[in-house]
C-alpha positions in Angstrom: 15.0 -8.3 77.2 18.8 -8.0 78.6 19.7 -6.7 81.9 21.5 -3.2 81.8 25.3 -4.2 83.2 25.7 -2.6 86.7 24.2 0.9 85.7 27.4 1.5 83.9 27.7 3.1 80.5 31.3 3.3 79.5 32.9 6.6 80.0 29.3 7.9 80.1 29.6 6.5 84.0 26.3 5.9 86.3 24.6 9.5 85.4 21.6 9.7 83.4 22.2 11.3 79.8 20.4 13.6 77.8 19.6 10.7 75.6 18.8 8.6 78.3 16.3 11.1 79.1 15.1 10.9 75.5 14.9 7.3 74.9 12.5 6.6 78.2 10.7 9.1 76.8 9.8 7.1 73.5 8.1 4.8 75.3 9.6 1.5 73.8 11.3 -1.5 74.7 15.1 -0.3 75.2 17.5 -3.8 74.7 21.0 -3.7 76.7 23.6 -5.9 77.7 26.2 -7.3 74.7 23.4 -9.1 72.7 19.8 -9.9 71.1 19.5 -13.2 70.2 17.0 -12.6 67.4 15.8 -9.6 65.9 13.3 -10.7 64.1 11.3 -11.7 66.9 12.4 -9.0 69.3 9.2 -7.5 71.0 8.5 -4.5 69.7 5.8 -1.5 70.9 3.9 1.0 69.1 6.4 4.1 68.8 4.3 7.4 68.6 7.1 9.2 66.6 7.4 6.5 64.1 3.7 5.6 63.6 4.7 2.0 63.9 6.2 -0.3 66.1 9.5 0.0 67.6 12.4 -0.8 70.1 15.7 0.1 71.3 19.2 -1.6 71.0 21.2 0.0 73.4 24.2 -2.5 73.7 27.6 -2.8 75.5 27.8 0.5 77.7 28.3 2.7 75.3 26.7 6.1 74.1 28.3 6.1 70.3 25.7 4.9 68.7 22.5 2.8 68.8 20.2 0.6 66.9 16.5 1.0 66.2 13.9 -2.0 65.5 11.2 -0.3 63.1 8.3 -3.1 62.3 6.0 -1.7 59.7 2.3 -3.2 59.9 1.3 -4.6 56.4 0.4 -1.9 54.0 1.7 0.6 56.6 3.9 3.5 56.2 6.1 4.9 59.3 5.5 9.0 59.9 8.0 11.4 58.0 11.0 10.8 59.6 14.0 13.8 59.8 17.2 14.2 62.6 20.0 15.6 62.9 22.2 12.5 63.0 23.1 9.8 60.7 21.4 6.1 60.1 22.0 3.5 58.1 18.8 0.8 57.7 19.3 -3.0 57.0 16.4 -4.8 56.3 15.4 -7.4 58.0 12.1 -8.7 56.4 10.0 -7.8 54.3 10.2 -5.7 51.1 8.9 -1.9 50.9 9.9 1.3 49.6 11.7 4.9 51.2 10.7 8.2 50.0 13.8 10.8 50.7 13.6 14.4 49.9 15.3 17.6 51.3 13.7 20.3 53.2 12.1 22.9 50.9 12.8 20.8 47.7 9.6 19.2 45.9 12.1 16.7 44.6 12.0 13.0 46.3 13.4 9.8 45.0 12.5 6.5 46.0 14.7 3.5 47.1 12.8 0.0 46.7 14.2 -2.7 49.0 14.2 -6.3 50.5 15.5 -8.6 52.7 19.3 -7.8 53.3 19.2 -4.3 51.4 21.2 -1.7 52.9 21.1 2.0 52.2 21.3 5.4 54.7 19.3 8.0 53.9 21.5 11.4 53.7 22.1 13.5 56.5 19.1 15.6 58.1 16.9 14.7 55.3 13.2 14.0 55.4 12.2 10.1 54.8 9.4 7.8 55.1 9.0 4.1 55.0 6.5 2.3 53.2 5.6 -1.5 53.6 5.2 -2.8 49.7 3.6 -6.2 51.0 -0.3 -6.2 52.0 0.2 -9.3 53.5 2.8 -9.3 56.3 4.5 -6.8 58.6 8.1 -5.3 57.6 11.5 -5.4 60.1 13.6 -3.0 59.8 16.9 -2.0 61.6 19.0 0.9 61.9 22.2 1.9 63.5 21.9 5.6 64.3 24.4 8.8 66.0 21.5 9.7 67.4 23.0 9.3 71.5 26.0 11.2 70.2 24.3 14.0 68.9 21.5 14.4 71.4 24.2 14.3 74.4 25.7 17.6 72.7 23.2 19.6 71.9 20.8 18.5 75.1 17.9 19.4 72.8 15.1 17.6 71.2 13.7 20.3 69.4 17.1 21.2 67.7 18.2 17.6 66.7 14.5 16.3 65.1 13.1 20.0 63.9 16.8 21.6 62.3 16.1 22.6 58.9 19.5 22.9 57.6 20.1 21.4 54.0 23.8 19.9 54.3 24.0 20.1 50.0 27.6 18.4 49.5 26.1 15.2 51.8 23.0 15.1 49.3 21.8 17.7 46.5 18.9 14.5 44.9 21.6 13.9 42.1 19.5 11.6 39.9 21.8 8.4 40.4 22.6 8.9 44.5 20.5 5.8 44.8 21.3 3.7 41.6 24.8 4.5 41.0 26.6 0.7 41.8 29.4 2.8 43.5 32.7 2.0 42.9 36.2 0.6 44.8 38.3 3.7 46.3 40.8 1.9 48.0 41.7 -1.9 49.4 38.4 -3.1 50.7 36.9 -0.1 50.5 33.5 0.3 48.2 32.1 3.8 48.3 28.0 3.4 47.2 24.9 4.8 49.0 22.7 1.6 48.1 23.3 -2.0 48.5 20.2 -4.3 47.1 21.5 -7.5 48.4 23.8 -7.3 51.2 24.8 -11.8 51.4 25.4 -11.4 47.6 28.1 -8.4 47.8 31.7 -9.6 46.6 34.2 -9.3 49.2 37.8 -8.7 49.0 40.3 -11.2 51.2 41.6 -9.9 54.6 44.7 -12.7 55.5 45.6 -10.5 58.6 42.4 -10.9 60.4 42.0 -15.1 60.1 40.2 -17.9 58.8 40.6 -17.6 54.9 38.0 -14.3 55.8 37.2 -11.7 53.1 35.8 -8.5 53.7 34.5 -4.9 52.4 34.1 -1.5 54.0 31.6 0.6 52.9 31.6 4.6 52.6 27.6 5.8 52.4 26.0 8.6 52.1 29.0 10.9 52.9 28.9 9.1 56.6 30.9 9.2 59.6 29.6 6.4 60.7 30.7 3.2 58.7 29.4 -0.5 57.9 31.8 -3.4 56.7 31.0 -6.9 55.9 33.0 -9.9 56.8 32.5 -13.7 55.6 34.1 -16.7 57.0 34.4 -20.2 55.8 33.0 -22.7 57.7 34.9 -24.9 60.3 37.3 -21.7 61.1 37.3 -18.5 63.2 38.7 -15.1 62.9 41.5 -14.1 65.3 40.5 -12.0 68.2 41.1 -8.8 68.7 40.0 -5.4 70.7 38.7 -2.0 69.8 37.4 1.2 71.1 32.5 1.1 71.8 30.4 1.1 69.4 30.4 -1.9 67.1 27.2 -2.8 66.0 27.5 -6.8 64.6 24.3 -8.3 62.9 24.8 -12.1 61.7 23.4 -12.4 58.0 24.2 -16.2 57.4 25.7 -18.6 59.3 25.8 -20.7 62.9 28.4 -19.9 65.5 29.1 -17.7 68.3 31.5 -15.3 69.7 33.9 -15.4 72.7 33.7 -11.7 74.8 36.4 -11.0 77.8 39.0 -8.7 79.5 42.2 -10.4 80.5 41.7 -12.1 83.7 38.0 -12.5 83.3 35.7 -15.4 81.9 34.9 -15.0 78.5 31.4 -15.0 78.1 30.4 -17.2 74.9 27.5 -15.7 72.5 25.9 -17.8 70.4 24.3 -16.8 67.2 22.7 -17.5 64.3 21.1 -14.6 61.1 19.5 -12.1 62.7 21.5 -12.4 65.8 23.1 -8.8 66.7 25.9 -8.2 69.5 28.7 -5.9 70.5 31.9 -6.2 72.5 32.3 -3.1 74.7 34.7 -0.7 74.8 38.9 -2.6 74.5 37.2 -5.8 75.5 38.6 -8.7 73.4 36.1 -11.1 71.2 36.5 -13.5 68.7 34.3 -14.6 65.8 33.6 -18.7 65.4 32.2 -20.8 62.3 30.8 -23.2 63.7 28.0 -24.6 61.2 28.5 -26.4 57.8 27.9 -23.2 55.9 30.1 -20.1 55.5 29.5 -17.3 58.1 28.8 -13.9 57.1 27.9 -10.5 59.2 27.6 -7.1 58.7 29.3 -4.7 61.8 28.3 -1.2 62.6 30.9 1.2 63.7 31.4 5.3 64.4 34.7 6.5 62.8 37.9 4.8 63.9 37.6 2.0 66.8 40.4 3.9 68.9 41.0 1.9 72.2 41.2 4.3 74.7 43.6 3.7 76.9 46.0 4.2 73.6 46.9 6.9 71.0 46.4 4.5 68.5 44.1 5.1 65.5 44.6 1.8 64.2 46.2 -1.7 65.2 43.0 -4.2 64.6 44.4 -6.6 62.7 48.0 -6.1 64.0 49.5 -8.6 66.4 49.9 -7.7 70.1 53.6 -8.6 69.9 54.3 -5.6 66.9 52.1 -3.0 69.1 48.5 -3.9 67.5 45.5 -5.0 69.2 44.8 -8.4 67.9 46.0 -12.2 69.3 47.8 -14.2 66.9 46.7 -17.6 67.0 49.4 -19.3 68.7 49.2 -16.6 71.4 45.8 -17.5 72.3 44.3 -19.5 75.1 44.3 -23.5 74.6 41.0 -23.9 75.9 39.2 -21.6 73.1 40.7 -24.2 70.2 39.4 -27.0 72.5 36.0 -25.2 72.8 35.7 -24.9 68.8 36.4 -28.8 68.3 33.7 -29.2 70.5 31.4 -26.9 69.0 32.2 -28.0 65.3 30.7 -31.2 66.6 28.0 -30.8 67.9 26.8 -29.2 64.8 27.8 -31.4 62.5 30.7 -29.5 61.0 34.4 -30.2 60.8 37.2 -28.1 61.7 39.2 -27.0 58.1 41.5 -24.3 59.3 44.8 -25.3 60.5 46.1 -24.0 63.5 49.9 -24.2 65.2 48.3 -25.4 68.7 46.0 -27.9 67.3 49.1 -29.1 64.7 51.1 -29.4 68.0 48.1 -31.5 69.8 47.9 -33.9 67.2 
């Protein structure tokens, strides 16, 4: 399990939180610091208010947002789930089934899903999860507002037992869960259920790096948003800072990421699928390819990453030098391109990208 940095918890500071209050409470294992190596094989406990097992992700200092591990026995079902904040499941293993309905409606619809599905079930609705397979144990995760909304109301009761029925979020329109969605703007897919999350087309994104494509997606009527990335092998993205709260699971693909402030050691992260980790709050990090195979991973956020020592609402894939928040690659450290070489070898993969201090070495 992670250490807990130095007590800290961004601008939260040392005190214990109302959700901090809540989440011992649970009972389960609570995962900090800026990463899990694997969470399919996370240890998990039984969680009383799920019915099944469970643990926390509480990563990189920040009370925006957290992740739940939900492991569903075989044949199982989790309790009836309903809160007052939003959550958007990916599915690790497994294949099963979630029941959604609204309070006082007899109505429920039912969203089958596997391995790499992704769906959010709407806002303050009632949900349970049911494992399809008699034979082996379910993994869910979910990326929840839950600290968010707990801190402001400082009440259990309210947040998990609110009965209000927010209609224009869901109203069990017959297609909510089978409509494909559709494009709203430039990488921007608006859809409430995706059945196969390494299989979704992405659009290119030439600001951010690599050759990279990407796709933002608008659920359930959400504040809280997911995008994909993908990355061809033998490259990395161009690093860059943001305001807490990005979750970033790894769905295919060998590598790791750099994490630092300027004037500290980066800290190197290595992952691989199932791998999740978050840089915290303005700290810069930067995604590498390292394997033979293209990279792809799906990144958790709450609203706009504002950095917050700036008015700025955006700037993420905007060079330093024009008032943005992201290194250009000739701007960067020599050491990290000398790091990557390094790394591309000893996996057996060869460096494709071009790059202006590497062109320079040569």
């Amino acid at each position: 399990m992670e250490e807990q940095q130095n007590g800290q918890r961004g601008g939260w500071g040392p005190r214990e939180t109302s959700y901090d209050k809540w989440q011992k409470g649970e009972g389960i294992p609570i995962y900090t610091g800026s990463h899990v190596g694997d969470l399919h094989t996370a240890e998990v406990k039984p969680w009383a208010r799920v019915g099944q097992k469970g643990a926390f992700v509480n990563l990189a200092a920040q009370q925006q947002n957290d992740g739940w591990i939900i492991e569903i026995a075989p044949g199982g079902q989790t309790e009836p789930l309903h809160h007052l904040f939003e959550s958007t499941y990916y599915i690790l293993d497994g294949r099963g089934a979630t029941t959604i309905w609204q309070q006082g409606s007899s109505k429920k619809q039912t969203v089958e899903w596997q391995a790499g599905s992704l769906f959010s079930p709407p806002l303050n609705c009632h949900y349970q999860h049911f494992n399809l397979d008699g034979q082996k144990p379910a993994r869910i995760f979910t990326a929840t507002t839950a600290p968010l909304q707990i801190n402001i109301a400082r009440d259990e009761a309210f947040v998990f037992d609110c009965d209000y029925v927010f209609k224009d979020r869901y109203n069990a329109e017959d297609d909510y869960f089978t409509n494909p969605g559709k494009k709203i703007a430039t990488r921007r897919w608006q859809t409430n259920f995706i059945p196969d999350t390494r299989g979704f087309k992405l659009e290119e994104w030439k600001e951010r790096g690599a050759g990279g494509s990407n796709m933002f997606f608008v659920m359930s009527g959400n504040a809280m948003s997911a995008h994909m990335s993908e990355f061809p092998p033998g490259t990395y993205k161009k690093a860059h800072k943001h305001g807490p709260g990005a979750e970033i699971i790894i769905l295919s693909g060998v590598g790791y990421s750099l994490l630092w402030y300027r004037g500290q050691p980066k800290q190197q992260v290595p992952w691989k699928e199932g791998s999740i980790f978050s840089p915290r709050d303005a700290e810069y990090h930067q995604h590498f390819n390292s394997g033979p195979e293209p990279a792809r991973y799906l990144a958790y956020t709450f609203g706009a990453l504002v950095v917050s020592n700036t008015m700025s609402t955006s700037g993420a894939d905007v060079s330093e030098k024009e008032g943005g928040w992201q290194i250009e690659y000739e701007d960067e450290d020599a050491d990290v391109i000398e790091l990557f070489e390094n790394e591309c070898s000893s996996h057996g993969a060869k460096v494709t990208m071009g790059h202006p201090l590497r062109a320079g070495r040569a």
